[in-house]
C-alpha positions as a LaTeX table, in Angstrom:
\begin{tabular}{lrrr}
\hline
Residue & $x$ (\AA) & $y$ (\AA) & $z$ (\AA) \\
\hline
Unk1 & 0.00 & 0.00 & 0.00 \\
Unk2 & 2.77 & 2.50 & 0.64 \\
Unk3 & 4.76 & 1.32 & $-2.23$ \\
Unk4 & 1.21 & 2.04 & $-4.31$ \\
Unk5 & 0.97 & 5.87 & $-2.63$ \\
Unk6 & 5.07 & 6.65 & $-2.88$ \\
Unk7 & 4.38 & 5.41 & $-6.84$ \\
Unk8 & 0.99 & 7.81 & $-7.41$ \\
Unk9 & 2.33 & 10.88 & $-5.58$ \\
Unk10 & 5.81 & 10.51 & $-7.44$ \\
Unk11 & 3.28 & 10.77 & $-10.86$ \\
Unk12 & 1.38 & 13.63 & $-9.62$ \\
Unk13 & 4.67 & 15.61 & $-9.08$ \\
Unk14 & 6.43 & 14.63 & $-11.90$ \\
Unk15 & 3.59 & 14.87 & $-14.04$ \\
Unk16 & 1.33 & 17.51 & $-12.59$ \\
Unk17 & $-2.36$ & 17.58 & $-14.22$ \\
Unk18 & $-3.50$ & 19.75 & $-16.79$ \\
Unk19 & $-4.23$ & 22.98 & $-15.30$ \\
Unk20 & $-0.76$ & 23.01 & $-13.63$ \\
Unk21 & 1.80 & 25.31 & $-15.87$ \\
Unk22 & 3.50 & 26.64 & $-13.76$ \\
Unk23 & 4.85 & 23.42 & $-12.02$ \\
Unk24 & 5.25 & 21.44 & $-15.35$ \\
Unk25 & 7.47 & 24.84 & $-16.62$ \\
Unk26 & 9.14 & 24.34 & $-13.71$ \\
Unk27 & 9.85 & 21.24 & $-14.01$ \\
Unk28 & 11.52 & 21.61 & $-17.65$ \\
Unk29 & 13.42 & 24.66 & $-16.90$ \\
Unk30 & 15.20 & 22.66 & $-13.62$ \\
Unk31 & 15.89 & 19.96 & $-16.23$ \\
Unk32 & 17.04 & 22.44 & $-19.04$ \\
Unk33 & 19.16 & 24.41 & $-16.49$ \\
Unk34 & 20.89 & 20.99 & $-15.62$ \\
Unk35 & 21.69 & 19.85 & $-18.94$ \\
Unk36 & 23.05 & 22.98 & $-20.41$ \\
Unk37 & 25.44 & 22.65 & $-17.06$ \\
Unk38 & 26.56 & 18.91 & $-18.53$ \\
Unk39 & 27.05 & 19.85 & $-22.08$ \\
Unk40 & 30.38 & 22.10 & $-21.67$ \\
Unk41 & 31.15 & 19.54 & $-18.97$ \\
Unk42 & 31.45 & 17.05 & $-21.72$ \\
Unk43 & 32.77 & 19.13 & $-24.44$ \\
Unk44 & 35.52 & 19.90 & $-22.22$ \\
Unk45 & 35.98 & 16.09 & $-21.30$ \\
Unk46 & 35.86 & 15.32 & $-24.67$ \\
Unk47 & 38.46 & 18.34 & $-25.50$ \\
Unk48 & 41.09 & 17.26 & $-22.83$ \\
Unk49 & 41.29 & 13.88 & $-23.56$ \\
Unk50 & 41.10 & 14.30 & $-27.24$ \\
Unk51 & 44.42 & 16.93 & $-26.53$ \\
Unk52 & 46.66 & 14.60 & $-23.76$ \\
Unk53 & 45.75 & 11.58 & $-26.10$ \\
Unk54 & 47.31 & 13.47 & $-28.92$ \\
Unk55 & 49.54 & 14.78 & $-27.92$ \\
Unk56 & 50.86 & 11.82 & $-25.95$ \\
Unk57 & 51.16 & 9.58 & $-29.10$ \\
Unk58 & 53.07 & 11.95 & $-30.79$ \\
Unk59 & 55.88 & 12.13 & $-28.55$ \\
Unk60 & 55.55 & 8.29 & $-28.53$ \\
Unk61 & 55.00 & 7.76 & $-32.48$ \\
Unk62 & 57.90 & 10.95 & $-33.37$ \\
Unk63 & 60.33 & 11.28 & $-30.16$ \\
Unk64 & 60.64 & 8.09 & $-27.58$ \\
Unk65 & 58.60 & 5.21 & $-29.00$ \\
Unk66 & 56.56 & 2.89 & $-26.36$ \\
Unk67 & 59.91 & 1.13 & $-25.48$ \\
Unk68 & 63.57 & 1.70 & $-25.30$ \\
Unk69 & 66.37 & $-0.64$ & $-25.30$ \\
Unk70 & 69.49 & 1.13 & $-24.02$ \\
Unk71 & 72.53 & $-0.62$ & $-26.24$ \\
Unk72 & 74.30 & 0.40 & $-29.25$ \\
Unk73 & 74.29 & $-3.00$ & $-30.53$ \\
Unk74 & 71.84 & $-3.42$ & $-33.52$ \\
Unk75 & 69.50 & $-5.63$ & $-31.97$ \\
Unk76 & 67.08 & $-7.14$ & $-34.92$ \\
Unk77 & 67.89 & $-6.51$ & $-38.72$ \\
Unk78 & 63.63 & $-6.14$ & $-39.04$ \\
Unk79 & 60.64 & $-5.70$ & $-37.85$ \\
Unk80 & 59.66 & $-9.84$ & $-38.32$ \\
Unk81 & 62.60 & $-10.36$ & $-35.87$ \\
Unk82 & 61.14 & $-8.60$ & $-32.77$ \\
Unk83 & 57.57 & $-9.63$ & $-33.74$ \\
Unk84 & 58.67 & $-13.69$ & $-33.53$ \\
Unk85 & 60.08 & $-12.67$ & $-29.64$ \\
Unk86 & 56.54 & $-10.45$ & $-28.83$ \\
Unk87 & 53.84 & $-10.48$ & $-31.53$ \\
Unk88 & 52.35 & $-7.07$ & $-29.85$ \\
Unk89 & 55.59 & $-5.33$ & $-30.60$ \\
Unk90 & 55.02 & $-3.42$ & $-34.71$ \\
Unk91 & 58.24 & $-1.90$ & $-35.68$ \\
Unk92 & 61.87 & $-1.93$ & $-34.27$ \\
Unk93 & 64.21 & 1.10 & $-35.01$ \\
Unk94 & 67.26 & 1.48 & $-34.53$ \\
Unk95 & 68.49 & 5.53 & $-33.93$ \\
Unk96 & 70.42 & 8.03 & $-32.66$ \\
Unk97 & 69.98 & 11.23 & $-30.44$ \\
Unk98 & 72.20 & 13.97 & $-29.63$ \\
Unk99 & 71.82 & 18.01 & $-29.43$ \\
Unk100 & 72.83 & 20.53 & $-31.45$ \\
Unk101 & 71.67 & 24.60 & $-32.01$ \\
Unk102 & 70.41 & 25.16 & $-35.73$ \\
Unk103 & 71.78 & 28.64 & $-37.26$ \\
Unk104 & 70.87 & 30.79 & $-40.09$ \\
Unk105 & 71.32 & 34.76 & $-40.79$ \\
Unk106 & 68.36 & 35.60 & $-38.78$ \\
Unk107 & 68.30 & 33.28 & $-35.55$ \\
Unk108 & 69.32 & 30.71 & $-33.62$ \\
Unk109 & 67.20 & 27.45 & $-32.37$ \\
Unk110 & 68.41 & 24.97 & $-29.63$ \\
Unk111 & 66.89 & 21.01 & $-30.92$ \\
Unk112 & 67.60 & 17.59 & $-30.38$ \\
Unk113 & 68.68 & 15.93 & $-33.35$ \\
Unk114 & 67.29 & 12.43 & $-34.09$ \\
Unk115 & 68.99 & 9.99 & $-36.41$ \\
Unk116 & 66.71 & 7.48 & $-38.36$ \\
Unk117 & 66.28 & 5.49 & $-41.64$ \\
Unk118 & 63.56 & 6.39 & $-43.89$ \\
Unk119 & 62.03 & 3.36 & $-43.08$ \\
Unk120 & 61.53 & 5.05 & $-39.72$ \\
Unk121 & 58.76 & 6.56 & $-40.79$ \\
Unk122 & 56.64 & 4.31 & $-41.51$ \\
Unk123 & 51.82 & 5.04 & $-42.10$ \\
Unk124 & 51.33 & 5.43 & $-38.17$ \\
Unk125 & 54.29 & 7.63 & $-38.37$ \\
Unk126 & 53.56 & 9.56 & $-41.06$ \\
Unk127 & 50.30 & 9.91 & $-40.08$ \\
Unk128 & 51.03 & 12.39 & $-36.97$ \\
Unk129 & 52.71 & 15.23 & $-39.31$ \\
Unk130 & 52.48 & 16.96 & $-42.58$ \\
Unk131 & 55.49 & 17.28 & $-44.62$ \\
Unk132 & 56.79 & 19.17 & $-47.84$ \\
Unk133 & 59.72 & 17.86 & $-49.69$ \\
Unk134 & 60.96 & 14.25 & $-49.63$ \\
Unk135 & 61.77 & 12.70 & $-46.00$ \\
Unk136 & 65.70 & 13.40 & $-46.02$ \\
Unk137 & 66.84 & 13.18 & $-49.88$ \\
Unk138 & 70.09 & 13.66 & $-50.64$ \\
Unk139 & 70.17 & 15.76 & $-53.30$ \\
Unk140 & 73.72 & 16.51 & $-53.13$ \\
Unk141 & 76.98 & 16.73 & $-51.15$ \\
Unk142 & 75.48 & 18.34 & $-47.93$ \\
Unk143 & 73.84 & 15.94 & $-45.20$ \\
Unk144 & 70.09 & 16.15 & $-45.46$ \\
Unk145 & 68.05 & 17.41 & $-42.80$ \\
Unk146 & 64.62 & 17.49 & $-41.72$ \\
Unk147 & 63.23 & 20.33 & $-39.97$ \\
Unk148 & 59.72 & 21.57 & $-38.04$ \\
Unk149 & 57.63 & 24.40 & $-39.94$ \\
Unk150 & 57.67 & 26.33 & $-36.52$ \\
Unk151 & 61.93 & 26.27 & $-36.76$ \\
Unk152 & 61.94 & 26.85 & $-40.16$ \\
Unk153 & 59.96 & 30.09 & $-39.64$ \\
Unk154 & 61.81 & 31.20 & $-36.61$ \\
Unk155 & 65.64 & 30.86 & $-38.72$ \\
Unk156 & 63.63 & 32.53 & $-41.99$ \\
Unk157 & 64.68 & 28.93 & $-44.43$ \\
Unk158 & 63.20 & 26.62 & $-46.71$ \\
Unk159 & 63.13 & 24.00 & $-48.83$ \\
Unk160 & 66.64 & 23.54 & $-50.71$ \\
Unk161 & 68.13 & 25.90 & $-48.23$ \\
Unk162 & 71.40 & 25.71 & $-46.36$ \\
Unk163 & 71.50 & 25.32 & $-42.52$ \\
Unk164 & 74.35 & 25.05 & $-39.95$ \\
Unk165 & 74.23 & 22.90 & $-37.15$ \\
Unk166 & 76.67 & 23.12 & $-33.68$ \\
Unk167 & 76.81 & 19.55 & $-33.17$ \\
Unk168 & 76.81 & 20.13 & $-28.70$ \\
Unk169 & 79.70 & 17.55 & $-28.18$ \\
Unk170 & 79.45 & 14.80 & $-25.60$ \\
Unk171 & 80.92 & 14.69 & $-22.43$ \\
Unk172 & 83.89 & 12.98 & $-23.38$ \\
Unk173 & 84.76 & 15.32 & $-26.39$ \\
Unk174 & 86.36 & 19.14 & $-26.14$ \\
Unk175 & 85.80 & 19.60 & $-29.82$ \\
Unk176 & 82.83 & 21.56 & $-31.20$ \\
Unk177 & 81.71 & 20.42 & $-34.69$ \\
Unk178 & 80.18 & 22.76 & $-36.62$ \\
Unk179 & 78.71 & 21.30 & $-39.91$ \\
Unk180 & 76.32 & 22.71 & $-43.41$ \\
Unk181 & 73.07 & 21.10 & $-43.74$ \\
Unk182 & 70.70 & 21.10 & $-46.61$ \\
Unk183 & 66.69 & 21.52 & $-45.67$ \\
Unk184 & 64.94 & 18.72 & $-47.67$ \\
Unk185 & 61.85 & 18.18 & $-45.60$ \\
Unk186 & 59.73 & 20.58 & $-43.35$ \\
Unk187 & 56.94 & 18.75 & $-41.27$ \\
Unk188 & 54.69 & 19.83 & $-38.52$ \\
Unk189 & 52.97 & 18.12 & $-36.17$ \\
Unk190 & 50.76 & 20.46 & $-35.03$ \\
Unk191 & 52.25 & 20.71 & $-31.69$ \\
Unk192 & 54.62 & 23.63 & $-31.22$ \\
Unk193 & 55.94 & 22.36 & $-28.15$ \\
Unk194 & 57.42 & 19.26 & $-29.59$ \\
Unk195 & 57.97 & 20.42 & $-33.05$ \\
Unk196 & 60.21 & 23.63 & $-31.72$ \\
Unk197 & 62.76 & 21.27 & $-30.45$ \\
Unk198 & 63.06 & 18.48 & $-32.42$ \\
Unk199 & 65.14 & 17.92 & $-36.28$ \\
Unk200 & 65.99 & 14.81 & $-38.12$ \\
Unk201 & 68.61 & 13.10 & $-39.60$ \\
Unk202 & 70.08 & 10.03 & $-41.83$ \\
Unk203 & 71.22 & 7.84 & $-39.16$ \\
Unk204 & 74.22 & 7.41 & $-41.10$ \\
Unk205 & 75.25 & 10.79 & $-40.79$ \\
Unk206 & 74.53 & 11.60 & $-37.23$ \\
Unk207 & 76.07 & 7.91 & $-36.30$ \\
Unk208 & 79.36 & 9.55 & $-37.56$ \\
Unk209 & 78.95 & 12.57 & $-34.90$ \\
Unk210 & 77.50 & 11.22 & $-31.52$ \\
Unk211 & 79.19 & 8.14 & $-30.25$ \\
Unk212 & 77.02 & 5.41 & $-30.64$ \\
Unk213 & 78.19 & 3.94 & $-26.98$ \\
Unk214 & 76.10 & 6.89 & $-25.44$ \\
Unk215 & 73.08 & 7.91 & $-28.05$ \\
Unk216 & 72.02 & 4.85 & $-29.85$ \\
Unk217 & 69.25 & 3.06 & $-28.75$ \\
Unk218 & 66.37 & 0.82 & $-30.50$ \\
Unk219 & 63.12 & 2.05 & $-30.37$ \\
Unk220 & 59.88 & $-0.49$ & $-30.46$ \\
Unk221 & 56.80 & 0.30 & $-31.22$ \\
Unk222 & 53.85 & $-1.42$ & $-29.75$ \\
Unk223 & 50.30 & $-2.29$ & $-31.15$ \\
Unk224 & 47.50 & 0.29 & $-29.87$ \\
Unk225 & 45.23 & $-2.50$ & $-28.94$ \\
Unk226 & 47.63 & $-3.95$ & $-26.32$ \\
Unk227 & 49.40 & $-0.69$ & $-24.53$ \\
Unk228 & 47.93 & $-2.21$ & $-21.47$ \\
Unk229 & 50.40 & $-5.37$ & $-21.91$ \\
Unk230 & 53.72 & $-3.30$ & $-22.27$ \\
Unk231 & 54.58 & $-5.02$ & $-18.83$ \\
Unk232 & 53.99 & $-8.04$ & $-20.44$ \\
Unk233 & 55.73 & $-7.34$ & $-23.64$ \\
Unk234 & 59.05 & $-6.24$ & $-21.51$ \\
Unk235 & 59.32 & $-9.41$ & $-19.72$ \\
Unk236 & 59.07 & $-11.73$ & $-23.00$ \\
Unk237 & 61.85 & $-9.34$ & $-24.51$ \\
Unk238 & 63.85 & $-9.67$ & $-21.62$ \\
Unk239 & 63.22 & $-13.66$ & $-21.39$ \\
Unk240 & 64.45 & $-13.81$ & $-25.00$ \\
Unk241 & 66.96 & $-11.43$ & $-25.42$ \\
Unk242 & 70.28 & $-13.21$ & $-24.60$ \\
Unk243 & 71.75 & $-9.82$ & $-22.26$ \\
Unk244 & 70.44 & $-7.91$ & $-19.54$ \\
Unk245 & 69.57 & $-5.09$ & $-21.80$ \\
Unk246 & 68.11 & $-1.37$ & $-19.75$ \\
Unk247 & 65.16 & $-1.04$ & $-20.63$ \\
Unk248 & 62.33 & 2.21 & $-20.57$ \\
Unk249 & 59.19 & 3.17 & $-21.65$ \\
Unk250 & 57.67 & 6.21 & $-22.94$ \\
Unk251 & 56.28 & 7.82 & $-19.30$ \\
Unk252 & 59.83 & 7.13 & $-17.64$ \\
Unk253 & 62.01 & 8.53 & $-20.42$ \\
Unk254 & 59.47 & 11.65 & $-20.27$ \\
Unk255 & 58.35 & 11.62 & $-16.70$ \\
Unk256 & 58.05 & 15.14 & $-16.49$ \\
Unk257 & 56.07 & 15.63 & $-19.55$ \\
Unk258 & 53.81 & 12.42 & $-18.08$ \\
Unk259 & 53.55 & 13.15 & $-14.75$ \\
Unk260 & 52.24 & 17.12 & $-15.96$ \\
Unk261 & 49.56 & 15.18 & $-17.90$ \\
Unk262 & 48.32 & 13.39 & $-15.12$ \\
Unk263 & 48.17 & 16.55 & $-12.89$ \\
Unk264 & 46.51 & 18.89 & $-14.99$ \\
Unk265 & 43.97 & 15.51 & $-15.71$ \\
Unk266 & 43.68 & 15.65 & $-11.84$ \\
Unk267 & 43.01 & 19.20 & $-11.48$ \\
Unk268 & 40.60 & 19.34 & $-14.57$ \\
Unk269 & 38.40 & 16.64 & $-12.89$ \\
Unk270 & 38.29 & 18.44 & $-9.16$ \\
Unk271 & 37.44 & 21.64 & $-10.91$ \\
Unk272 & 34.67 & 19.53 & $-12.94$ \\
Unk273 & 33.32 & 18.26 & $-9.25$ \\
Unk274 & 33.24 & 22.07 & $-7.83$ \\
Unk275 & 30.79 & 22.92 & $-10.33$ \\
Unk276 & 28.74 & 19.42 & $-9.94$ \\
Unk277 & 28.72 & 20.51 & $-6.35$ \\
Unk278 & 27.47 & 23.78 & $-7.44$ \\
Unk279 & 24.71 & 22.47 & $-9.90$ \\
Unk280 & 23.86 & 20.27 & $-7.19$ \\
Unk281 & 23.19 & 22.77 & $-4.77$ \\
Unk282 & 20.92 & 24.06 & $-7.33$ \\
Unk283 & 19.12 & 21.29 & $-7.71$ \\
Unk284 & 18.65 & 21.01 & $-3.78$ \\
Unk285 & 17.12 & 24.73 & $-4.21$ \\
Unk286 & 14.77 & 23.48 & $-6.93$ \\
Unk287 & 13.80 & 20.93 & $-4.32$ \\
Unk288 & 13.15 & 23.38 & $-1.63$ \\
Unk289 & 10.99 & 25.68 & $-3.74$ \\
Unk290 & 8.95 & 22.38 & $-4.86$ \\
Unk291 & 8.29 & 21.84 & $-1.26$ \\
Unk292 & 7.81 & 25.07 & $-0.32$ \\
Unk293 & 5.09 & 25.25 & $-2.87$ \\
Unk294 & 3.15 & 22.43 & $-1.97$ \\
Unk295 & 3.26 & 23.14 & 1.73 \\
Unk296 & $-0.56$ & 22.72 & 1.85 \\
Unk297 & $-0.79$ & 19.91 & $-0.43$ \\
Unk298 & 2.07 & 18.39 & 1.83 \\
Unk299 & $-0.32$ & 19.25 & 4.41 \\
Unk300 & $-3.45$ & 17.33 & 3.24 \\
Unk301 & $-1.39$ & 14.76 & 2.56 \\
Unk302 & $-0.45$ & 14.03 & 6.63 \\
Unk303 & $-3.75$ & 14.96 & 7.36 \\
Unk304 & $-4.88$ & 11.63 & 5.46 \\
Unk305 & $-2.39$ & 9.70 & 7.42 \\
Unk306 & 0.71 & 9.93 & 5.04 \\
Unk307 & 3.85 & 9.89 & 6.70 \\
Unk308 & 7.52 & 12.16 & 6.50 \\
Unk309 & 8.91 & 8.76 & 4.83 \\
Unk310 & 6.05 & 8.10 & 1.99 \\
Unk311 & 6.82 & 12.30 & 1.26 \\
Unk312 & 10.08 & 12.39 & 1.27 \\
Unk313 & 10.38 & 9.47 & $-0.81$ \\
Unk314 & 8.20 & 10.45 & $-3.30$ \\
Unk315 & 9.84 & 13.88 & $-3.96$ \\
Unk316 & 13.70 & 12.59 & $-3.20$ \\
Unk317 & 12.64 & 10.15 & $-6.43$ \\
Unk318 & 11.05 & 13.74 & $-8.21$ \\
Unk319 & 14.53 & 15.64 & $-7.62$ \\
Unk320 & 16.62 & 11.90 & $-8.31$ \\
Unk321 & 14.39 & 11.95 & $-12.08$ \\
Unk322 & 14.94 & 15.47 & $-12.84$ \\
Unk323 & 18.70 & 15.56 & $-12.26$ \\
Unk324 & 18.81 & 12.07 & $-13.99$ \\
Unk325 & 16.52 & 13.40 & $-17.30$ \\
Unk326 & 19.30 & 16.87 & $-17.43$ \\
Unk327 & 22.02 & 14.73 & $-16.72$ \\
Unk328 & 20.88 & 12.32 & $-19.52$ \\
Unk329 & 19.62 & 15.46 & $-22.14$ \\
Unk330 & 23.21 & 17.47 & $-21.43$ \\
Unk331 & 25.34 & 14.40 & $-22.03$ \\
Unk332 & 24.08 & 13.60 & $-25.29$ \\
Unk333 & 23.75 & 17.21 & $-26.39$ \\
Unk334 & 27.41 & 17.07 & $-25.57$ \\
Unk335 & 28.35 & 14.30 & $-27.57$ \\
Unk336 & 26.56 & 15.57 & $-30.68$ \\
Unk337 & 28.24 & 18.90 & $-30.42$ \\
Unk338 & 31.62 & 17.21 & $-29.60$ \\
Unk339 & 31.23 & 15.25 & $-32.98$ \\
Unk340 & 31.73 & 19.01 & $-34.20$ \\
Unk341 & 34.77 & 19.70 & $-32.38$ \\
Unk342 & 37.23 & 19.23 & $-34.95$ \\
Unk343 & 35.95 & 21.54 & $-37.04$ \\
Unk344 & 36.37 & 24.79 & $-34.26$ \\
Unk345 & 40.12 & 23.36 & $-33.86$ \\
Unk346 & 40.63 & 23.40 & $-37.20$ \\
Unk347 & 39.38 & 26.89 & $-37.11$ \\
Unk348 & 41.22 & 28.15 & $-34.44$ \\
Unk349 & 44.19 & 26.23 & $-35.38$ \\
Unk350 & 44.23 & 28.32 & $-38.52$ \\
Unk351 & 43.32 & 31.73 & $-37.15$ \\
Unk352 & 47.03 & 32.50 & $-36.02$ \\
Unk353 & 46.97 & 33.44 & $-32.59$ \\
Unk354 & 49.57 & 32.63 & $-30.46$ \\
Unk355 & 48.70 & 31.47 & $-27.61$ \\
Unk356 & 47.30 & 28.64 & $-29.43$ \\
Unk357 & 50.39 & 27.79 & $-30.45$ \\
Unk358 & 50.99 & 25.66 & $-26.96$ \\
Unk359 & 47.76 & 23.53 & $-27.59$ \\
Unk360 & 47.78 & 20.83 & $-30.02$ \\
Unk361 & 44.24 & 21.48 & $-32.18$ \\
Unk362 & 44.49 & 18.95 & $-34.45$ \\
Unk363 & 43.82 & 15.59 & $-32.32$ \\
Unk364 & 41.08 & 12.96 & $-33.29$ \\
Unk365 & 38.04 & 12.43 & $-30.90$ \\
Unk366 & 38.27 & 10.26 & $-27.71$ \\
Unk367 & 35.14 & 9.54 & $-25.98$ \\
Unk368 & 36.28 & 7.79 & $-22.14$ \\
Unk369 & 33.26 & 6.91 & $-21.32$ \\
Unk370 & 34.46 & 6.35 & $-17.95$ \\
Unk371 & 34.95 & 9.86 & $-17.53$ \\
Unk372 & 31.46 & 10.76 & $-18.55$ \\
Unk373 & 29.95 & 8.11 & $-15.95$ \\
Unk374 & 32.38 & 9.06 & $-13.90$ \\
Unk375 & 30.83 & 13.29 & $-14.29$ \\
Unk376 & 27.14 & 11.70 & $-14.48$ \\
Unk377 & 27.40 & 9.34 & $-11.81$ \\
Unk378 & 28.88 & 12.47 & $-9.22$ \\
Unk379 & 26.72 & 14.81 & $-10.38$ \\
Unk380 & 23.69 & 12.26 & $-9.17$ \\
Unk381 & 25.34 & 11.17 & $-5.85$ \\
Unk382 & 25.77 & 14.89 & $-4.67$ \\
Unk383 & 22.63 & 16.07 & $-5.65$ \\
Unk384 & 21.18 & 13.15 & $-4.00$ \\
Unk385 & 23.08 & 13.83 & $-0.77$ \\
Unk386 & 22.28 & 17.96 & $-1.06$ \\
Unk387 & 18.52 & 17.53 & $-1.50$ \\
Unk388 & 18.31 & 14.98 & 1.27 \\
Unk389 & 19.13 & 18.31 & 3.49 \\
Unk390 & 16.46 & 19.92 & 1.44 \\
Unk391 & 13.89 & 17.25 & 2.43 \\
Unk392 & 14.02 & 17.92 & 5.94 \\
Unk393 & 11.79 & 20.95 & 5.68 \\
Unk394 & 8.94 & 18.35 & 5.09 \\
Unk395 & 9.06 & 16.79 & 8.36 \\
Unk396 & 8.63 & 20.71 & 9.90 \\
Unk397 & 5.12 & 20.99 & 8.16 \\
Unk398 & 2.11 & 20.57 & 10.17 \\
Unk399 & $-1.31$ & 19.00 & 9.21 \\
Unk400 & $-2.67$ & 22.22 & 11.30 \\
Unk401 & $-1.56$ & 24.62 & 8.19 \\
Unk402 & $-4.38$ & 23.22 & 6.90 \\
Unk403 & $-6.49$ & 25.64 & 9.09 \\
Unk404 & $-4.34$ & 28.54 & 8.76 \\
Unk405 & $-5.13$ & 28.32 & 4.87 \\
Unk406 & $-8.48$ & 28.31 & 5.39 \\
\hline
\end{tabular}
């Protein structure tokens, strides 16, 4: 029977009869007001995980790779080597790193030079930048270099023109070696952070001027569907391979860079709870002013024998529906506008101002859905806890109003 009278009361309220505008207006504008509080919720969700996702596998894919082996021994002569130790593992690479400064007539730029084979880059690769020329041609005498757009408009050069590079020597070398380059490829990522500092090379050249003993290294690359295995895929390489290589992976060679990503992810989702707990509050408001409303009807109601429980029940499962309908209505709005996204990066990547130049605009869409329950599931817990405090005002309401109405 009370089950029966919570159910019929929760109806009335969340359906009020004809004749009843201005409840049933109320009613959609507390759902309306929630969901347009969701949608930039999830647009920015979508944004900032779109943004560290990108730019994350473009440090892996053009920088670090998901692995390093620390040797200067050529490990595997191709990529069906390292796949018969670890199936999960797609490329092998074997490179070189050192640091140099880039000069021209006009300016100076500090880099780390990366020696590779063209085979380096290989469709997942080449599918992180845009480039103009051929990847490190040697169209003559000079050693072939490929540079970023952003450093190629900072020293004023192009295509087919002639750069120096300061080779910075190792530790164990006095000499400074000061070499002419040739620019046969410009590429840019899209992110002027990594772009900025960052040139390549023909391994064969750069193997010439950093000892291999302290800047070679092989670089693996590891399928997308299995980056949760990489623990896995370290232990079969080191079960297999004959030494007691030093091995690394992307987020300890760039710990810094990782460990920013994680706290800005962090203090991104606190913010997002400070305004649940702030739409949540509102909702607890919307609940009071229901109540405060129907003080007579809530009235009649004990008067017939209802009790605080069968009330409160019935309009905690009102304020639970409306906050579950705006949650529901703002989360899809979200996603449909998020589908749009790319298209206001691509606009704002192209508008030119600089302080874009620090974001990377041009990422595809990542939808972590356990980010979005994790937004919709705290923005129904607090606003369940806040309009519990909101109930309370039920159990203050006499059956006598009844005669001070009259």
């Amino acid at each position: 029977m009370r089950l029966v009278s919570t159910y019929w009361l929760y109806r009335r309220l969340l359906f009020p009869p004809v004749g009843f505008t201005v409840k049933r207006r109320r009613l959609v504008s507390s759902t309306t007001l929630i969901a347009l509080v969701m949608v930039p919720l999830i647009l920015a969700l979508l944004f900032m995980d779109g943004m560290m996702g990108g730019i994350t596998d473009k440090y892996i894919m053009l920088q670090d790779g998901h692995i390093q082996i620390h040797t200067p021994k050529i490990l595997f002569t191709g990529d069906e080597e390292v796949q018969k130790i670890d199936n999960r593992i797609l490329k092998a690479d074997y490179v070189t790193e050192g640091f140099g400064i880039l000069y021209s007539q006009k300016n100076t730029v500090e880099v780390r030079i990366k020696g590779v084979d063209v085979s380096y880059f290989n469709s997942a690769r080449l599918s992180q930048f845009t480039t103009e020329g051929g990847i490190l041609e040697r169209t003559g005498n000079l050693m072939p270099v490929m540079i970023s757009s952003s450093s190629a408009k900072d020293l004023g050069v192009g295509l087919g023109d002639r750069l120096a590079v300061l080779i910075v020597p190792d530790m164990g070398e006095a000499a400074v070696r000061p070499l002419f380059t040739q620019v046969t490829t410009i590429f840019d990522s899209g992110y002027y952070q990594l772009d900025t500092g960052l040139i390549f090379m023909d391994i064969k050249d750069t193997i010439k001027l950093f000892p291999a003993a302290s800047s070679a290294r092989t670089e693996l690359l590891v399928d997308s569907r299995d980056l949760d295995s990489i623990d896995e895929v370290l232990d079969s390489l080191s079960e297999k391979l004959s030494n007691p290589y030093r091995f690394s992976t992307w987020d300890a060679y760039n710990r810094s860079v990782y460990e920013n990503f994680i706290t800005s992810r962090q203090v991104i989702l606190m913010v997002f709870l400070m305004i649940i707990l702030v739409a949540s509050v509102y909702v607890s408001s919307i609940t009071g002013e229901i109540i405060q409303d129907d003080r007579q009807s809530i009235a009649t109601l004990k008067a017939m024998g209802a009790g605080n429980p069968l009330i409160r029940r019935a309009y905690f499962h009102v304020s639970l529906s409306i906050t579950v309908f705006g949650v529901a209505i703002g989360t899809g709005v979200g996603l449909l506008f998020g589908t749009r996204l790319s298209e206001l990066m691509t606009f704002l990547s192209n508008s030119g101002l600089p302080g874009l130049q620090y974001y990377l605009l041009d990422f595809p869409l990542t939808v972590s859905w356990g980010d979005i329950g994790l937004v919709a599931f705290s923005m129904m817990v607090l606003s369940s806890i806040t309009v519990l405090f909101a109930l309370k005002r039920i159990g203050k309401i006499s059956p006598l109003e009844l005669l001070q109405q009259s």
